[in-house]
VOPAGU-2260 file (C-alpha; in pm, 1 decimal, decimal comma):
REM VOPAGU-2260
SITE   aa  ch    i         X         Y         Z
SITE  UNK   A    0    8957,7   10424,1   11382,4
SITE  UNK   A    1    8933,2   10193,2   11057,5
SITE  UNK   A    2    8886,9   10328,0   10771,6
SITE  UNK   A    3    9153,5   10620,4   10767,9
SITE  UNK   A    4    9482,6   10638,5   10609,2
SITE  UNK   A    5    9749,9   10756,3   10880,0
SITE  UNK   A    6   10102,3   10839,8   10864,2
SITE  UNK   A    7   10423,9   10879,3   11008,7
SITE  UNK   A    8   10701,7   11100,9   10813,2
SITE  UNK   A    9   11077,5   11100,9   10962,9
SITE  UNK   A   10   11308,3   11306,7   10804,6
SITE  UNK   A   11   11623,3   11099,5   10771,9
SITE  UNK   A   12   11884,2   11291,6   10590,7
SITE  UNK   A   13   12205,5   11332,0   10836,7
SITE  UNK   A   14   11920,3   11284,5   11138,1
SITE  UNK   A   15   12113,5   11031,8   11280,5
SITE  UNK   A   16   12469,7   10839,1   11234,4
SITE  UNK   A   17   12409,3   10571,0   11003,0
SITE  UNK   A   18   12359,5   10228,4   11181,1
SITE  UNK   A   19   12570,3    9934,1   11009,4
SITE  UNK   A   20   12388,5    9672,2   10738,4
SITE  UNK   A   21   12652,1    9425,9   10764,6
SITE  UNK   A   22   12425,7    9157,4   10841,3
SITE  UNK   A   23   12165,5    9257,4   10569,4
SITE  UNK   A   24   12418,6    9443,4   10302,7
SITE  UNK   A   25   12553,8    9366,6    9970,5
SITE  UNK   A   26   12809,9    9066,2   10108,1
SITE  UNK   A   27   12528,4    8929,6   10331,4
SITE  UNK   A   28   12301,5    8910,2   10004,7
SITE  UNK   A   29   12560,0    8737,5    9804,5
SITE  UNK   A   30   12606,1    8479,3   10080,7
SITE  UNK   A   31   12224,4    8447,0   10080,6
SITE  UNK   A   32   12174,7    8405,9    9686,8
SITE  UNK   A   33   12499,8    8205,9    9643,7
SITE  UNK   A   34   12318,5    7910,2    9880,8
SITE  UNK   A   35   11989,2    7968,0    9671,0
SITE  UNK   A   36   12123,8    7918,7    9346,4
SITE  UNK   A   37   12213,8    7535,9    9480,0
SITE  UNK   A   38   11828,3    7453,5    9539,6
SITE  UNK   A   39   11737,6    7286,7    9154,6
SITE  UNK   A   40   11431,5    7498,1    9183,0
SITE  UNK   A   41   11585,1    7833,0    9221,8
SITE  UNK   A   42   11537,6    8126,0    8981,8
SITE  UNK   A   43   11537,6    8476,7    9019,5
SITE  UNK   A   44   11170,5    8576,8    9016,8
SITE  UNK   A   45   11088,8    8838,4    8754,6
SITE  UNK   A   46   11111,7    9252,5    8827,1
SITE  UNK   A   47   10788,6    9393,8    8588,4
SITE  UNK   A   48   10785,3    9765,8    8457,5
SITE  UNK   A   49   10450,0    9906,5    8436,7
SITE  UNK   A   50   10546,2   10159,9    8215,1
SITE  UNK   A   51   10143,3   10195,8    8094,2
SITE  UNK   A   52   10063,2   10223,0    8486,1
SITE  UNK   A   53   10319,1   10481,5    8552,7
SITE  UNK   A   54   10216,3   10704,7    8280,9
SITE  UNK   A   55    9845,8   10700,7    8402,2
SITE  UNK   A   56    9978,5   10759,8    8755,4
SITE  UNK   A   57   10147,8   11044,6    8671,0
SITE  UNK   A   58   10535,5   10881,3    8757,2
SITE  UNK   A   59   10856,0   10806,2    8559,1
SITE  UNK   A   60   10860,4   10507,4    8647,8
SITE  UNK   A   61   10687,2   10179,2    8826,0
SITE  UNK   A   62   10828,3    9825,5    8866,8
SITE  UNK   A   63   10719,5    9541,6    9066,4
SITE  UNK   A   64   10895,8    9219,9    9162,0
SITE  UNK   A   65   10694,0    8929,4    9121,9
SITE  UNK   A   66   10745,9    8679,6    9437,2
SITE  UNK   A   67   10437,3    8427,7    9302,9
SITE  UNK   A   68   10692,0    8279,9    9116,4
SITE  UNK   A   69   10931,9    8195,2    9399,7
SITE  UNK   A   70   11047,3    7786,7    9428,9
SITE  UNK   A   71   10702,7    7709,2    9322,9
SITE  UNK   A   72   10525,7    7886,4    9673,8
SITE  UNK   A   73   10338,3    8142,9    9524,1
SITE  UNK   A   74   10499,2    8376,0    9758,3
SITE  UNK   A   75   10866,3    8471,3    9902,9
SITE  UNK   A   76   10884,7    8326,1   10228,3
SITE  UNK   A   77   11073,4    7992,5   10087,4
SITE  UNK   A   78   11394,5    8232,4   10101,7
SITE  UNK   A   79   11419,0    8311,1   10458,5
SITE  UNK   A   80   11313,6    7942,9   10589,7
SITE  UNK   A   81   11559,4    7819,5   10334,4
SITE  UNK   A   82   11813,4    8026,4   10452,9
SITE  UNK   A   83   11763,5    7972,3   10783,2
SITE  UNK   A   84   11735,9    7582,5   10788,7
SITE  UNK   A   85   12060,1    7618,6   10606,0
SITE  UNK   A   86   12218,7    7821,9   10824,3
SITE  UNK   A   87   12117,6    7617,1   11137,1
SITE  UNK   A   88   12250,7    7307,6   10999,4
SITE  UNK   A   89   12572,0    7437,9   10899,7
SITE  UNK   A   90   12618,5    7498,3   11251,9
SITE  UNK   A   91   12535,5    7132,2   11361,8
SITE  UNK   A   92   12799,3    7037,0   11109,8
SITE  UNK   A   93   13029,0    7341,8   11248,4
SITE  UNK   A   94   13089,1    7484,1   10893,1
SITE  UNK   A   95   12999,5    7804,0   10767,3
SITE  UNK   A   96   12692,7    7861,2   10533,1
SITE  UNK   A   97   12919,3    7974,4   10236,7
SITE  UNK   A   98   13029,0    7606,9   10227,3
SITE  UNK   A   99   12709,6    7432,3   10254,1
SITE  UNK   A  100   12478,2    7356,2    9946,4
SITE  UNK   A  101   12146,5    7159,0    9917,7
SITE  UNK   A  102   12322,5    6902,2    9782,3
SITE  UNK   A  103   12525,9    6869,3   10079,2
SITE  UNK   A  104   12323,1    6897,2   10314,9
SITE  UNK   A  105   12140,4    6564,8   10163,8
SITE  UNK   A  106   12528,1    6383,8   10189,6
SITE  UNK   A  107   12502,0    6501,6   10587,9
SITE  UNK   A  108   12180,3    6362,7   10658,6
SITE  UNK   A  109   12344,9    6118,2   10890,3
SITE  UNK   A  110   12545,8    6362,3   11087,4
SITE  UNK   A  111   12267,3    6631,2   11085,9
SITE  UNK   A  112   12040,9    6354,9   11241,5
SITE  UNK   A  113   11693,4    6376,2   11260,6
SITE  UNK   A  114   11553,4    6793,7   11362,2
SITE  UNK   A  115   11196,8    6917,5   11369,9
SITE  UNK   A  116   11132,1    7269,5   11326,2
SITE  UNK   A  117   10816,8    7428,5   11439,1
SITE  UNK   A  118   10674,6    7769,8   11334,3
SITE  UNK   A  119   10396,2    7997,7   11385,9
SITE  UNK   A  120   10263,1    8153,5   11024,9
SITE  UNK   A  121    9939,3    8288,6   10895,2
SITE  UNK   A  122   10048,1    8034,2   10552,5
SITE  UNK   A  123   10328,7    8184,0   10381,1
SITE  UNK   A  124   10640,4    8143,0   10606,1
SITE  UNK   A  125   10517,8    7796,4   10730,5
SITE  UNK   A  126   10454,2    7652,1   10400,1
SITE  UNK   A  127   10833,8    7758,4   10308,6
SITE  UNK   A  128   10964,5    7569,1   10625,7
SITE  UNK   A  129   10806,9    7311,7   10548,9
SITE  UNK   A  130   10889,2    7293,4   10204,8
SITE  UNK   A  131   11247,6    7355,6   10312,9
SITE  UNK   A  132   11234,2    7048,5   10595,9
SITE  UNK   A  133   11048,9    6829,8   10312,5
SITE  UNK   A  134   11292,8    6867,1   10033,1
SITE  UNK   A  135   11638,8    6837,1   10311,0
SITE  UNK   A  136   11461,0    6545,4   10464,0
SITE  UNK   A  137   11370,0    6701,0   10808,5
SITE  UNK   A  138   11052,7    6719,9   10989,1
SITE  UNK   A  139   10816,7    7018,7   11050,0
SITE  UNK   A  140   10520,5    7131,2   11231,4
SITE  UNK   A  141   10387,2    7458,1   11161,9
SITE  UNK   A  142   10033,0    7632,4   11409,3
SITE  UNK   A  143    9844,2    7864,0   11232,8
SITE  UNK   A  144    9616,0    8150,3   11426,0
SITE  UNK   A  145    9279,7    8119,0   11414,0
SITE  UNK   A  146    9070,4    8217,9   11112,7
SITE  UNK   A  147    9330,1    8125,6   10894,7
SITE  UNK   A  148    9274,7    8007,6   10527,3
SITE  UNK   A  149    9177,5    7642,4   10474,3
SITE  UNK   A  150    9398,1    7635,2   10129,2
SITE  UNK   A  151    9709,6    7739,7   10329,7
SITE  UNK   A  152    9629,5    7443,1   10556,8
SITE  UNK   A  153    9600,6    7182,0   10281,7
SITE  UNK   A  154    9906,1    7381,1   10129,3
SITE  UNK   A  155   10148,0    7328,7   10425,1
SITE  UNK   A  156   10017,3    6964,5   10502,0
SITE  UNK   A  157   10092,1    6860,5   10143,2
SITE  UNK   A  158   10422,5    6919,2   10211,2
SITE  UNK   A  159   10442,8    6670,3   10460,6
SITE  UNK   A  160   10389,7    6920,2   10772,3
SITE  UNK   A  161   10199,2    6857,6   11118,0
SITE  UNK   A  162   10044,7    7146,3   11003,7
SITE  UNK   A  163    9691,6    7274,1   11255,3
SITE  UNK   A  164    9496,0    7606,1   11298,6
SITE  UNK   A  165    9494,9    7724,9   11659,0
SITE  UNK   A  166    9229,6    7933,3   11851,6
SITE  UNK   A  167    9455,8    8226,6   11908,8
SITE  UNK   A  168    9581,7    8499,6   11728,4
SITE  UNK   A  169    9958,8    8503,0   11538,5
SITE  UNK   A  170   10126,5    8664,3   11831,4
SITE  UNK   A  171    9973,4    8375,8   12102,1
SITE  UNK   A  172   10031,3    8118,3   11809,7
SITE  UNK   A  173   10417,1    8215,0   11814,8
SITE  UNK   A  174   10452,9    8195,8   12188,7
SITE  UNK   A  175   10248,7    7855,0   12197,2
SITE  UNK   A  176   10567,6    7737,3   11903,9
SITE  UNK   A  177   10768,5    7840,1   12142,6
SITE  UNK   A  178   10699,0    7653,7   12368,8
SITE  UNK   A  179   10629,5    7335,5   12196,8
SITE  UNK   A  180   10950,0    7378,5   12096,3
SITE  UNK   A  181   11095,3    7410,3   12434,8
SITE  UNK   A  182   10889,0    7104,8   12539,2
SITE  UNK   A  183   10978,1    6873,4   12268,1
SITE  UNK   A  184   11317,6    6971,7   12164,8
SITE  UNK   A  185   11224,2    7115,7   11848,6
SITE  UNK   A  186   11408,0    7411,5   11667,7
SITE  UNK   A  187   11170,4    7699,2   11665,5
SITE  UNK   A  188   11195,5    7934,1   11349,5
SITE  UNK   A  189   11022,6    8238,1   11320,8
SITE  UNK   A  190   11145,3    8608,0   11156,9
SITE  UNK   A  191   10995,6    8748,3   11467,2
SITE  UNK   A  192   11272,7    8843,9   11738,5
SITE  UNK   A  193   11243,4    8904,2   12076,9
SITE  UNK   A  194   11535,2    8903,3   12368,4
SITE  UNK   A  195   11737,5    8565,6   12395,1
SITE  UNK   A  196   11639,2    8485,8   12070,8
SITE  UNK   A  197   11798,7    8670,1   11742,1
SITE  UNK   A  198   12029,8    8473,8   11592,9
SITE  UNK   A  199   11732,2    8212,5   11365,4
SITE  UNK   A  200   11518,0    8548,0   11296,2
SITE  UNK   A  201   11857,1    8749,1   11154,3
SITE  UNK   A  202   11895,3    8427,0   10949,9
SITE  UNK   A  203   11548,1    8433,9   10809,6
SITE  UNK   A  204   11592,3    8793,3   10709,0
SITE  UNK   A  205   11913,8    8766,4   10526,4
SITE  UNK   A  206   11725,4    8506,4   10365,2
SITE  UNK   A  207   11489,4    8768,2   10257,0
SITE  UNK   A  208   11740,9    8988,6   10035,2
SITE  UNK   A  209   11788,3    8743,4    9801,8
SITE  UNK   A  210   11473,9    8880,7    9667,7
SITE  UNK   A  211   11638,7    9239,8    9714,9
SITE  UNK   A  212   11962,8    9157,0    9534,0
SITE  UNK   A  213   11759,8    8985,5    9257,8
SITE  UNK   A  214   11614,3    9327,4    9203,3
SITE  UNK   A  215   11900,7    9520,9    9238,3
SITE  UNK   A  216   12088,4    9343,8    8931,8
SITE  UNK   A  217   11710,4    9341,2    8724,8
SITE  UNK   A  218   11701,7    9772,6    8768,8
SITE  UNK   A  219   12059,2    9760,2    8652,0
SITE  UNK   A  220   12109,4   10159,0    8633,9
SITE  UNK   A  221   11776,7   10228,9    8707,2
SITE  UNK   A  222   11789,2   10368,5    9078,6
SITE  UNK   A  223   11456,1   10388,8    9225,8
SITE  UNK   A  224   11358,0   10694,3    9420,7
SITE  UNK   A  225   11118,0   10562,4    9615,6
SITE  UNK   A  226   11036,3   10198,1    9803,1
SITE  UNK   A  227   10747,4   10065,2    9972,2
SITE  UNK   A  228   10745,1    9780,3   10175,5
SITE  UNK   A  229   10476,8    9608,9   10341,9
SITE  UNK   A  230   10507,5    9490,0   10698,0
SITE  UNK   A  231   10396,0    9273,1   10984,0
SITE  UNK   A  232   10667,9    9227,8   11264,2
SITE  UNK   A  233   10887,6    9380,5   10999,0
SITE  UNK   A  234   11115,2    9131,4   10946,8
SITE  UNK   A  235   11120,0    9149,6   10573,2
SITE  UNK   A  236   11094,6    9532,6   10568,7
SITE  UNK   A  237   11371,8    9602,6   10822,4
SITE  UNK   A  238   11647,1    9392,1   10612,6
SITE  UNK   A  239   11514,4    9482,5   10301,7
SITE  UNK   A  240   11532,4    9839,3   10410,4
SITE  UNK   A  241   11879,9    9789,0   10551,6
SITE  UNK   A  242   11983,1    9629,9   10194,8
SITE  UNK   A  243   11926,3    9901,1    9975,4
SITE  UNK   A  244   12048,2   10179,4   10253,9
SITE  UNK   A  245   12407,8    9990,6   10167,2
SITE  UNK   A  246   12352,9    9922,6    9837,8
SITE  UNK   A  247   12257,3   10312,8    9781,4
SITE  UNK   A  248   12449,2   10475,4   10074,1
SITE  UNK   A  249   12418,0   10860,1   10198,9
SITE  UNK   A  250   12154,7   11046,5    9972,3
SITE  UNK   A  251   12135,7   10838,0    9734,9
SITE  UNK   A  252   11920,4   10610,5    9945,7
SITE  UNK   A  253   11553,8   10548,9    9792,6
SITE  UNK   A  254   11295,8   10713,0    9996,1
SITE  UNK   A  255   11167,1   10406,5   10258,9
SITE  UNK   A  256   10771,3   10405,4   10312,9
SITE  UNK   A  257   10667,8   10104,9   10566,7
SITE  UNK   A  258   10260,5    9996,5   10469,1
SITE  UNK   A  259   10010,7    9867,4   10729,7
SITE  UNK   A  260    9707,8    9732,3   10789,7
SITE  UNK   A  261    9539,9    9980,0   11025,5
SITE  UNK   A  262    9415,2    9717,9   11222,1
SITE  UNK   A  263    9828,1    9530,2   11308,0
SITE  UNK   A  264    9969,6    9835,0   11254,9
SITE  UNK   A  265   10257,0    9750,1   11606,1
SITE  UNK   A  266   10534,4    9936,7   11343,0
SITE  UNK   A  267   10290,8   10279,8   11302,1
SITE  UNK   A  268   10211,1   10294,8   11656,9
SITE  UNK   A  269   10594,6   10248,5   11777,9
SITE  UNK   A  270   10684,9   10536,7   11558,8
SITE  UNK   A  271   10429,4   10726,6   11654,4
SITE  UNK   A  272   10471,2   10691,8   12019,4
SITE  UNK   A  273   10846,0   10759,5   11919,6
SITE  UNK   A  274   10943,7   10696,5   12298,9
SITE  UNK   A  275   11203,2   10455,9   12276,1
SITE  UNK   A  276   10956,7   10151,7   12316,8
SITE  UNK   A  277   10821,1    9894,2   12127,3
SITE  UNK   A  278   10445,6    9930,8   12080,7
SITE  UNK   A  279   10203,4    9597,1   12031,9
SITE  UNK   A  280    9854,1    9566,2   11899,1
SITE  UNK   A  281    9645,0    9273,5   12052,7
SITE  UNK   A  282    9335,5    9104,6   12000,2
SITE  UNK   A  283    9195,1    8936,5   11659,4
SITE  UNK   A  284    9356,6    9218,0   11419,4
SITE  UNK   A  285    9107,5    9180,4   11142,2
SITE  UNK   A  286    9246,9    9239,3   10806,5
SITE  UNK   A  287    9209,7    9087,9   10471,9
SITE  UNK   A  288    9609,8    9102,6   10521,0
SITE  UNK   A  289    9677,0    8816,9   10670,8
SITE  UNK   A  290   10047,3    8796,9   10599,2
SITE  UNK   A  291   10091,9    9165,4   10800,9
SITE  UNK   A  292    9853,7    9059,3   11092,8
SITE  UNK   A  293   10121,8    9046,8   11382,9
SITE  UNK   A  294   10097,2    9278,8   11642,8
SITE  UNK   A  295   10461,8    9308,2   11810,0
SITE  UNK   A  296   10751,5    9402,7   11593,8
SITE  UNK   A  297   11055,1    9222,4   11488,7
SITE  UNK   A  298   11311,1    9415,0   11705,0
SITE  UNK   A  299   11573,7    9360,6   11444,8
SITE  UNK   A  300   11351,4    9488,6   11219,2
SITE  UNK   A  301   11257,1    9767,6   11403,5
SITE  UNK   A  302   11591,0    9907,2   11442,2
SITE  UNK   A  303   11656,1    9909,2   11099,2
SITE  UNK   A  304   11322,0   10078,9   10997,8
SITE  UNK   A  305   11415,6   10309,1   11248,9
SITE  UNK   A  306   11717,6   10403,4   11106,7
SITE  UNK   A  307   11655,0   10423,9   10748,6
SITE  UNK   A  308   11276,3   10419,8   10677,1
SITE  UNK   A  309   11128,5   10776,0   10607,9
SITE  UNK   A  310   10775,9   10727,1   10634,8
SITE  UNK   A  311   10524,3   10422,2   10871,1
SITE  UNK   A  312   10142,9   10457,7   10655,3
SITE  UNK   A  313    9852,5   10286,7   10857,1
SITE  UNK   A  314    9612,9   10188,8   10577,5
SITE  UNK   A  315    9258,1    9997,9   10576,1
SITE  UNK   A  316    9159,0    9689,2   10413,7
SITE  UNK   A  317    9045,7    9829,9   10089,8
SITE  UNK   A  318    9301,9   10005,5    9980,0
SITE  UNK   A  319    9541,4    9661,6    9950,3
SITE  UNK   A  320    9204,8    9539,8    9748,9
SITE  UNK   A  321    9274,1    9793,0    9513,8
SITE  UNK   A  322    9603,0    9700,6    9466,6
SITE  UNK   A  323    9518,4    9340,4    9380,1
SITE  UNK   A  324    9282,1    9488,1    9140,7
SITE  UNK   A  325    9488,3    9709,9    8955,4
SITE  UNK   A  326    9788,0    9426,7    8922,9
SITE  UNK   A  327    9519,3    9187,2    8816,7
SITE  UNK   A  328    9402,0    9440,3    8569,2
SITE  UNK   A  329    9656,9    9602,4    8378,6
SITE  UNK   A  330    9679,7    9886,0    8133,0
SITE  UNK   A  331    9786,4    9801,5    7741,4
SITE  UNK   A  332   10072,3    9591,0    7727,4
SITE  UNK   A  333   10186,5    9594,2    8103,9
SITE  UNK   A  334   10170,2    9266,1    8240,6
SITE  UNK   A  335    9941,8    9100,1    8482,7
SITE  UNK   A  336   10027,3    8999,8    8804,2
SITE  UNK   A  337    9848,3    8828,8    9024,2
SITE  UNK   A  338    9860,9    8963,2    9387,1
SITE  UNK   A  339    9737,3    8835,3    9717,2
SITE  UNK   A  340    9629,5    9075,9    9965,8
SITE  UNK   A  341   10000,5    9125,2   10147,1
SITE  UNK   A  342   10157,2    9120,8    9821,0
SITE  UNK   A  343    9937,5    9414,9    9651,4
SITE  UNK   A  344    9878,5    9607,9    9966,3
SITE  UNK   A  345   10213,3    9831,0    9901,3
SITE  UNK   A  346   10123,0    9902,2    9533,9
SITE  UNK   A  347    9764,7   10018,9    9606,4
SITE  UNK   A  348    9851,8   10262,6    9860,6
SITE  UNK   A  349   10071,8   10406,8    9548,2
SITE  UNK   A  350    9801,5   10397,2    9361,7
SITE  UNK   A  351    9497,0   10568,3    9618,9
SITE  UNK   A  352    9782,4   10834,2    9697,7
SITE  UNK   A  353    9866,7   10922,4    9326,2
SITE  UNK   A  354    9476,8   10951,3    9200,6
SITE  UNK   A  355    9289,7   11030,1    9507,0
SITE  UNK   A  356    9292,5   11423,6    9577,1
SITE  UNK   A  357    9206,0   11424,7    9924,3
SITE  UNK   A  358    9567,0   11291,7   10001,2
SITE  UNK   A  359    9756,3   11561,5    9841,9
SITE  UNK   A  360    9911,6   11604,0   10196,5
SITE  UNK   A  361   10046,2   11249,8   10204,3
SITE  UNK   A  362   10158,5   11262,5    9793,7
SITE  UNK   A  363   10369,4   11578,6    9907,8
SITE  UNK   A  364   10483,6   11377,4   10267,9
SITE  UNK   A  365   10617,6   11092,9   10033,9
SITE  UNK   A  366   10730,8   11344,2    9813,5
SITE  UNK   A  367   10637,0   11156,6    9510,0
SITE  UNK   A  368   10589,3   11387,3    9170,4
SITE  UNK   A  369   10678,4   11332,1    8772,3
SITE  UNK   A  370   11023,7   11192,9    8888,3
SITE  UNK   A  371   10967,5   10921,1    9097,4
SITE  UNK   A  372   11061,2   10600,6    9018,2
SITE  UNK   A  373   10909,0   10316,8    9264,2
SITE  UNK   A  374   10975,7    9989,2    9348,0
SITE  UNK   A  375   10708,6    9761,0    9525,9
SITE  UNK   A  376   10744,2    9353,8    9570,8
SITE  UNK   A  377   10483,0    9191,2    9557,4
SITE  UNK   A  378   10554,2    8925,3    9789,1
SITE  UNK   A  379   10242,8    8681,7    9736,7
SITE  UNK   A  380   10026,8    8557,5    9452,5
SITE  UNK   A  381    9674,6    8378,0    9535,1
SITE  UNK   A  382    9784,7    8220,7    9823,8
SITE  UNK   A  383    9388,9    8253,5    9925,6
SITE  UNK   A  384    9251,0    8198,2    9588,0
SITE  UNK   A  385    8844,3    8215,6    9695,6
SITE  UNK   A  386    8968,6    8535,2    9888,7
SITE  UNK   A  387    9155,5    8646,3    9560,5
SITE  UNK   A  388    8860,9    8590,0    9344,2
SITE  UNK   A  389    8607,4    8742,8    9607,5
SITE  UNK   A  390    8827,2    9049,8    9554,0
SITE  UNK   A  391    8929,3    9110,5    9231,8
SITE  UNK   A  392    8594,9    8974,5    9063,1
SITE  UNK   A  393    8351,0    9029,4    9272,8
SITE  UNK   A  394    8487,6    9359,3    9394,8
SITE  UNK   A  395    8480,6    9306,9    9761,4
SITE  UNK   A  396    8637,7    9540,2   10039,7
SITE  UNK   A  397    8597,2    9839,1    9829,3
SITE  UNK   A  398    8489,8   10058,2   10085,5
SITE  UNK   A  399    8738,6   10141,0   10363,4
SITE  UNK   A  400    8414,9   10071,3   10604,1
SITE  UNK   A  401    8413,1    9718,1   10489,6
């Protein structure tokens, strides 16, 4: 049923023998960041304490890292289809990643020969491939499912992108990639894995905890207690998840809480089930959050969420609203970010938890009190800005029955 906040808790402490993170640890990261820092547009995006919001909330402390600022995307994805398109053509040149830069890559042009990669994305990932292909000098096209935002379009195509909107929804969008890709010879890249196809997906999330690492260094000896990470296969989730589970091994591990939309929520509904199976959600998946509308999970992602994530929250649309309306609206001298609907939908579930009464049973399940110190990314700014302004000013979705 829309409308309702649900929730999954696992208790995680010695539950199970700790999985390895070697492919999204500390090392992995600092492979990952060491190829950013070659891209002339690279720099770390920056980690904001709401010290003002904290205090209202009722929590030691609050910080948020701010992906609008990420190679000039407005959102994070850039890392993982940098990563990847890296990665893949430092195999074509049989040399390993740690030796390739962007500058290189431009020298090899003529032994890389000429690659299209193709990807499904609601806007975010797509526009990083193809900003990726566009600045290495390779070709992309990118599908988008339907109802998708006419800016994110125009955004992909101005990078030089075969960029189209499809009739079907992200999960038939990715299998029609697919096989475009098997028709025309074209690399696919997606974060989404599925059997037979891992190894560009693990890429894409190592990618990913560049952003992790980045915050990491920024907290310095701040540990946070607490995590939430927004998800749609879980791609992003389940490495950064399995980054800070090495980076703060045993109990010192931040608590892990996985967000939803209630109407894509394939992650919820696997854990739920908890029968060994992955669990899909089909049809449109209406959500504001278009960035977290994918109905079959990542099943790299999934296994690390299922080792080390403590808690899987189904949420409705207006509760991510609030989020972007809080970040766009800050108290005192806390700074304002600006927060797409995936971006802000991890921050306003802190927020509904921490001032709404009726979830006292889900404050006490995330175990959140005076001492918690949280950590959200927002991983998009305005990527929709008519949907952005719909929000925050005109103060839409801010019923759950919306």
């Amino acid at each position: 049923m829309k409308g309702k906040i649900k929730s999954v808790h696992f208790e995680r402490k010695n539950n199970k023998p700790q999985k390895a993170t070697n492919n999204f640890g500390l090392d992995a990261a600092k492979k990952a960041i060491a190829f950013h820092k070659t891209f002339p547009e690279y720099a770390p995006t920056p980690l904001e304490e709401l010290k003002e919001l904290a205090v209202s909330l009722g929590v030691k402390g609050l910080y948020i890292k701010d992906e609008s600022f990420r190679f000039g995307l407005n959102a994070f994805k850039g890392l993982g289809g940098s990563y990847c398109i890296g990665t893949y053509a430092a195999q074509v040149l049989d040399t390993d990643i740690a030796e390739l830069s962007y500058g290189r890559i431009l020298q090899e042009k003529d032994r890389l020969g000429e690659i299209t990669f193709v990807t499904a994305t609601d806007g975010n990932h797509g526009r990083g491939i193809a900003w990726t292909a566009n600045k290495l000098g390779f070709k992309s096209v990118v599908y988008m499912p339907k109802g998708s935002a006419e800016e994110r379009l125009s955004n992909i195509k101005a990078l030089g992108a075969d960029a189209s909107i499809t009739d079907m929804n992200y999960d038939d969008t990715v299998r029609f990639a697919a096989e475009m890709a098997e028709k025309n010879g074209w690399v696919l890249v997606q974060d989404t894995a599925w059997e037979g196809y891992t190894d560009i997906p693990k890429w894409i999330m190592q990618g990913y905890i560049t952003m992790a690492y980045e915050a990491l260094e920024q907290l310095g000896n701040k540990r946070p207690t607490h995590i939430f990470l927004q998800a749609g296969v879980g791609a992003m989730s389940g490495a950064v998840t399995a980054f800070f589970a090495d980076a703060y091994p045993g109990d010192d591990k931040p608590i892990i809480t996985v967000v939803e939309p209630d109407q894509a929520d394939c992650l919820y509904r696997t854990t739920s089930a908890n029968d060994g199976k992955l669990h899909s959600v089909s049809g449109d998946m209406n959500t504001i959050m278009a960035g977290l509308a994918c109905g079959e999970p990542c099943t790299i992602g999934y296994e690390m969420l299922n080792a080390y994530a403590e808690n899987f929250v189904s949420m409705p649309d207006n509760i991510a609203a609030k989020g972007m309306r809080v970040l766009g609206n800050p108290l005192g001298a806390d700074r304002r970010i600006v927060s797409g609907e995936s971006g802000a939908a991890p921050l306003g579930l802190v927020v509904e938890v921490l001032q709404n009464e009726s979830l006292a049973w889900l404050k006490e399940q995330l175990q959140l009190d005076e001492n918690s110190v949280i950590l959200c990314f927002s991983t998009e700014g305005d990527t929709d800005k008519e949907n952005y302004r719909k929000i925050v000013w005109d103060g839409a979705y801010a019923n759950a029955d919306e």
